[in-house]
C-alpha positions, 0 to 999 in steps of 0.5 A: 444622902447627899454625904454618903455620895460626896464621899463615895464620889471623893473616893472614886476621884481619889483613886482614878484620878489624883493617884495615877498623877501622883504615881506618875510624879506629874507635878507632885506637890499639887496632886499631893495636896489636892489628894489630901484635903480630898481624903480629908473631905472624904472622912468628914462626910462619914463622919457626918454621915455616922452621926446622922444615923446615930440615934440621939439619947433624950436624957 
């Protein structure tokens, strides 16, 4: 649960928060930056997510 709100929470941030800054050219290499590795953050939490909801094969 605690991955599905981190991502979600990654996702809000992203949008009203770093992109304005990056649209408006405000200090553009660091806003960039932190919007990157906050979308790659985002991707790993559903990454993790969709492999905790998998069900494991017991072979």
């Amino acid at each position: 649960m605690i991955f599905i709100v981190s991502g979600l929470l990654l996702a809000l941030l992203s949008e009203f928060a770093v992109a304005p800054r990056i649209v408006a050219r405000e200090n553009l290499r660091l806003w960039h930056s932190v919007g990157s590795a906050m979308y790659v953050l985002q991707w790993l939490c559903a990454g993790v997510t969709f492999w905790k909801l998998t069900p494991s094969r017991q072979v």
